[in-house]
C-alpha positions in Angstrom: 96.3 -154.8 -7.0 98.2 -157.9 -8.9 101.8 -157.9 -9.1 101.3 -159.8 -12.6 99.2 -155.9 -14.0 102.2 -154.3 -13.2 104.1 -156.5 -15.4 101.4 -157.0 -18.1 102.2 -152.9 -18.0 105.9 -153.2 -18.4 106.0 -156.1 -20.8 106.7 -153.5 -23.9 110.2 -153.7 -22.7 110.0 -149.3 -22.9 110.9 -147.0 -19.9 108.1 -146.2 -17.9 108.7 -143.2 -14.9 108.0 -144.3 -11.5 105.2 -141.3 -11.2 103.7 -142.6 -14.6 103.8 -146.4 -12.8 102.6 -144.7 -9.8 99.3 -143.1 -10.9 98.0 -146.0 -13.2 98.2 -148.5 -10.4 97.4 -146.1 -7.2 99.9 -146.5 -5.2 102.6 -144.1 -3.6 106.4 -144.4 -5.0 107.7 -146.0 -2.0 105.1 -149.0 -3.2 106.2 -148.7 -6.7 109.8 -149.3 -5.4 109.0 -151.7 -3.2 106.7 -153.9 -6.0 109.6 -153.7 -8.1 111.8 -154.9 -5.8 109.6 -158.4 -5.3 109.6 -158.8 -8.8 113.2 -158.7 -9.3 113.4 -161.5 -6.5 111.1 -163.8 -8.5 113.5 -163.4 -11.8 113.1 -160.5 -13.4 115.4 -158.1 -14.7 114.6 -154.8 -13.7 116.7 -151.9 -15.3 116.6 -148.1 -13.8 117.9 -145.1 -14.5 117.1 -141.8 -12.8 115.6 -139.8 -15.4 114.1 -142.3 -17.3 112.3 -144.7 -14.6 111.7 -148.5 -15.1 111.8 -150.8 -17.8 112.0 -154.9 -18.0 115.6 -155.8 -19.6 113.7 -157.5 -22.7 109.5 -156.9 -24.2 107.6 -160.3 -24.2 104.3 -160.8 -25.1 101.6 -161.7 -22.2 99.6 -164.9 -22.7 96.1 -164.0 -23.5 93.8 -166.7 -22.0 91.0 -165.4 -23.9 92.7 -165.6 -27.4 93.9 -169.6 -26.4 90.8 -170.3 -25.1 88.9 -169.3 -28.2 91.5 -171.4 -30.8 91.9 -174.5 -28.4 89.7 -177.5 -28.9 86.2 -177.6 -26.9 87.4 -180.6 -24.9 90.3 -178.7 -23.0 90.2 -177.2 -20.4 92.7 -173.9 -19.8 95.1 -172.6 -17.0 97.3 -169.4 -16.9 99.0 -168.4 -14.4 101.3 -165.7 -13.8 103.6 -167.8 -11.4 103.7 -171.5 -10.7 106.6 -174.2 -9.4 105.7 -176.3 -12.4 102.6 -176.4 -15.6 103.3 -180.3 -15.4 103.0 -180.9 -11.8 99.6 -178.2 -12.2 98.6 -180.5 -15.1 98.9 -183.6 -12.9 96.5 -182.2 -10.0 94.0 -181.3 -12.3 93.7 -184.6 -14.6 94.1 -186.8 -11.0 90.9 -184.5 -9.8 88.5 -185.4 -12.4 87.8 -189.4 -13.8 87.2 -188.1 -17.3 88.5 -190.2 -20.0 90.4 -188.2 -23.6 88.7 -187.5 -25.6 86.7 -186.0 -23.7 88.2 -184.3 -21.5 92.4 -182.9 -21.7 94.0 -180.1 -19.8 95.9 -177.2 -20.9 98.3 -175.5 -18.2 100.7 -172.4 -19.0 103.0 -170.3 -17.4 104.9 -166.7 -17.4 107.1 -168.3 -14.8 108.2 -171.3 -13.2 109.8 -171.5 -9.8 110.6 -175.8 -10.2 110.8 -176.2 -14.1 112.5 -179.6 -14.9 113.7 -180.9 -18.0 114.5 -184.7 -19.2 116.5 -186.6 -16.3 115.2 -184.4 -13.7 117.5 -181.3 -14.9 116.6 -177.7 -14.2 115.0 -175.9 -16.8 115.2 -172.4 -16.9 112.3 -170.0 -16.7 112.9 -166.3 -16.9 109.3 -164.4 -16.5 107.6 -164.3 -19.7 110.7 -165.0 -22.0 109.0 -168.0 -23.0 106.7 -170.6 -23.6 106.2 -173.1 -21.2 103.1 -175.7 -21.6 101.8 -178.8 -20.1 99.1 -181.0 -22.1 97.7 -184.0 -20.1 95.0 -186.4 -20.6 93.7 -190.0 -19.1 94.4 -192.0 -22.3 91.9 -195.2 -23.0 95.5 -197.1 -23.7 98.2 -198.1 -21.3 101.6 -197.2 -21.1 102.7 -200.0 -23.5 100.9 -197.9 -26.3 103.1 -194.7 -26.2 106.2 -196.6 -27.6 107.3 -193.3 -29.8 105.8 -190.4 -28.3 108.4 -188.4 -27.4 110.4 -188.2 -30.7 106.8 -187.6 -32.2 106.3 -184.5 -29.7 110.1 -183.3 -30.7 108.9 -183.7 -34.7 105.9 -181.9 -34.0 107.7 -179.1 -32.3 110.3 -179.2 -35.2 107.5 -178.7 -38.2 105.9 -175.9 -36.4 109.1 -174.1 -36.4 109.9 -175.1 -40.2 106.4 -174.5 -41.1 106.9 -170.8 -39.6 109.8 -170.2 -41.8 112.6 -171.0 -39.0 115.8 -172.7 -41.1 117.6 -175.8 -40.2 115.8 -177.0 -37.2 116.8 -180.5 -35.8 115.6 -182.9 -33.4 118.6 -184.3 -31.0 117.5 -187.6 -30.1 115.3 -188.5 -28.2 113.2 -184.8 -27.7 115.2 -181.7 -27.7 115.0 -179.3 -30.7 118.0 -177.4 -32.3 118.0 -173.9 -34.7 121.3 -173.7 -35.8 122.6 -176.3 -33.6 121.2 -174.5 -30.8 118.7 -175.9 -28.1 116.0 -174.1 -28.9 113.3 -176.2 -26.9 113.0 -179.2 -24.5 110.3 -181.7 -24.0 109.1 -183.8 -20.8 106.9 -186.0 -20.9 105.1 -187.8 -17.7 103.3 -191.4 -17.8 101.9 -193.1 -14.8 99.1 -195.7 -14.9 98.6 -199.8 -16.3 100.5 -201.0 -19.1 98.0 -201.9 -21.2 94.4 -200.1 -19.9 94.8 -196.4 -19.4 97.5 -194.2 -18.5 97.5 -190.8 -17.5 99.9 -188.8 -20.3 101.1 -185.3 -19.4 103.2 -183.8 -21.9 105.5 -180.6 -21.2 107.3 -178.4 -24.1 109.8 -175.5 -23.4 110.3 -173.2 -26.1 112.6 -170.7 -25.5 111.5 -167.0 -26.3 114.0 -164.4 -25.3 116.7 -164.9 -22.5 117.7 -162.0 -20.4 121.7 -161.6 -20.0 120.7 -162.0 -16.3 119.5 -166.7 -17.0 122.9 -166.6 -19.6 125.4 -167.6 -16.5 123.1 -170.5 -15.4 122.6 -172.3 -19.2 125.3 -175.5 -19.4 124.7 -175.4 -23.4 124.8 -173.3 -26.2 121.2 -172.1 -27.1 119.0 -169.8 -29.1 115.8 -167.9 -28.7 112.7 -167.9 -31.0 112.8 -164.0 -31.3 116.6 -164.3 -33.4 114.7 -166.0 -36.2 110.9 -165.0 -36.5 108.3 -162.6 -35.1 106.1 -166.1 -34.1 104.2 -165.4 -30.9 104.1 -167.0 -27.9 100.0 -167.0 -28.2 99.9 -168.5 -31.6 102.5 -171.3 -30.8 100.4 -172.1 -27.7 97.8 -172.8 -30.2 99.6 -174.9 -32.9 101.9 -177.1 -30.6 98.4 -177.7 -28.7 96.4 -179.0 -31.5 99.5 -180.7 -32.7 100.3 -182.8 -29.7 96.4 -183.5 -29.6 96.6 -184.8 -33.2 99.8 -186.9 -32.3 97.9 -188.8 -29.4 95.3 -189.4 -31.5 97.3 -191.0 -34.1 99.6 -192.9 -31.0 96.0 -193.9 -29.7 95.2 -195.6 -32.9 98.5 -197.5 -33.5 100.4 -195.2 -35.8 103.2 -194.9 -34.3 105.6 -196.0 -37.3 103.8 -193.0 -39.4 104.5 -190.6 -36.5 107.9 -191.3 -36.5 108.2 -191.2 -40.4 109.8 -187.9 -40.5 112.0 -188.3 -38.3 115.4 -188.5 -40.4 114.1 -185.2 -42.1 114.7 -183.6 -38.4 118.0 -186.2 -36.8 120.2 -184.0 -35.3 122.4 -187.3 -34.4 122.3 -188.9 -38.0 125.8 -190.6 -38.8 127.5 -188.4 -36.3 129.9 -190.0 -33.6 128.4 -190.0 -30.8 129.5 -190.8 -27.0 126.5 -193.1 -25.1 126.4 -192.7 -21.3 124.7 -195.9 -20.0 125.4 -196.3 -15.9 128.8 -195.7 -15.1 129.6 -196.7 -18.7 130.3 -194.8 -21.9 129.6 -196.2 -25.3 130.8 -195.0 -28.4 130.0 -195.4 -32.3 128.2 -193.4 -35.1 124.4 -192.6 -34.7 122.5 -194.2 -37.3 118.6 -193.3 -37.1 116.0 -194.8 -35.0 114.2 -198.1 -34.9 109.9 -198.0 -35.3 109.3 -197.9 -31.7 112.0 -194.8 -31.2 114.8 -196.3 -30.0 118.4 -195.1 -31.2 120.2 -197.1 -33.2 124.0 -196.6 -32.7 126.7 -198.7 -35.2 129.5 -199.7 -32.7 133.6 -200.1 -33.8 132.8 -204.1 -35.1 129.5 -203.1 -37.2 126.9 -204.3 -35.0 123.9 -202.2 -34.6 123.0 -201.5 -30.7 119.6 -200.2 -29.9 119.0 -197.2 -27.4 115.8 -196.8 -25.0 115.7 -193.3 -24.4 114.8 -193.4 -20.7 118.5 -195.5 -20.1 120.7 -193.6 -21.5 122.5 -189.5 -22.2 123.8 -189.1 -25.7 126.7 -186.2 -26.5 128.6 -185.6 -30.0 131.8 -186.3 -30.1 
């Protein structure tokens, strides 16, 4: 028996009595205990109390491979696992395995958990079991490198509209990719490129959205941030299935040379817009007031004498003052 059906089982967030727990799954109490107690030491938070039982410290909803599977487009092919280090580095294996070209072929990796998740500049990102979403879309593109000039402020605006589109208020896009509700990180994107400048490339693009954080991830977050479940009742399923056909579309579109009408909406969504901002380039800091972002996505800052400095967003860490 699966540790991930016991979890499935306690997802509802309710208290469940060890003897109920017992007889679904078979086993004895001491195993109950015992399953319960791996489980905490992968992440999650187990609450007890003696007349009640069991119950996880927040409800999540499982991903259901067979309801992604049947919404996802007939060229991608699907994994879920219940634990993994990383859905970008699963991604990778699989695209470097097959010599298929997109479109017709593209992978689709998710998570409950991650062990390794990373965010932009190799930070750790936080992965509490189930809480939230955590995808990887990758691809062998018939362009190189040279024609992704864009994409990752286009991924952040994607991830943006979905939000707005699901009636979530003043959602923002902090240059170059992460995406703010209320001036909260609410979601990160990292995105992976390896291959010729100007052939084909192979593209693997990772979103975190976060769902619902446990009291027991609050001490290790460096930031303020906010959870999907404080603003709407969107599931973790169905926003699988829109950011998936959305960052499709957006390759298509980057494929084609579009990459100014991708990045068309971007001052809708600028977190950084005429704000002072502090840029962290090497050992240096740069200072002066954000001021969009050129066609090809870099950020254009206005220093102290008026002259407009561009931003590549692979150099360089950008803070509010």
């Amino acid at each position: 028996m699966e540790d991930d059906k016991i979890i499935e089982f306690m997802a509802d967030g309710l208290w469940h009595s060890g003897v109920d727990i017992a007889a679904r799954f078979g086993l004895s109490r001491a195993a109950v205990w015992k399953r319960l107690q791996k489980l905490e030491s992968i992440g999650l938070e187990i609450q007890r109390e003696q007349a009640k039982g069991y119950r996880l410290a927040y409800s999540f909803e499982p991903l259901k491979s067979d309801y992604i599977a049947a919404q996802i487009a007939n060229n991608t092919l699907l994994s879920i696992k219940p634990i993994t280090t990383s859905t970008n580095s699963d991604a990778l294996t699989m695209l470097k395995a097959s010599s298929k070209l997109w479109p017709e072929q593209a992978y689709l990796c998710l998570a409950e958990l991650q062990t390794a998740g990373k965010g932009r500049r190799g930070r750790q990102w936080q992965s509490p079991y189930g809480a939230n979403l955590y995808f990887s879309w990758a691809a062998t593109l018939p362009v190189g490198v040279a024609g992704l000039e864009g994409l990752s402020l286009a991924i952040g605006i994607l991830v943006a509209k979905v939000l707005s589109q699901n009636k979530i208020n003043d959602v923002k896009v902090k240059w170059p990719n992460d995406v703010y509700v209320d001036g909260k990180k609410v979601a990160g994107i990292l995105i992976e490129v390896d291959g010729d400048l100007t052939s084909h490339c192979n593209l693997v693009v990772g979103v975190g959205v976060n769902f619902c954080f446990s009291s027991l991830h609050l001490e290790t977050i460096g930031q303020p941030f906010t959870a999907i479940d404080c603003h709407s009742t969107l599931s973790r399923n169905e926003m699988s299935v829109m950011l998936t056909a959305g960052v499709e579309a957006v390759v298509k579109e980057l494929c084609n040379g579009n990459t100014v009408g991708l990045l068309g909406e971007w001052s809708a969504y600028d977190y950084l817009l005429n704000k002072p901002v502090n840029i962290s380039l090497g050992g240096q800091v740069i200072t002066g007031v954000a001021r969009g972002v050129s066609n090809t996505g870099n950020l254009i800052v206005e220093l102290g004498d008026g002259e407009l400095k561009h931003f590549a967003g692979g150099e360089v860490s950008v803070r509010i003052q």
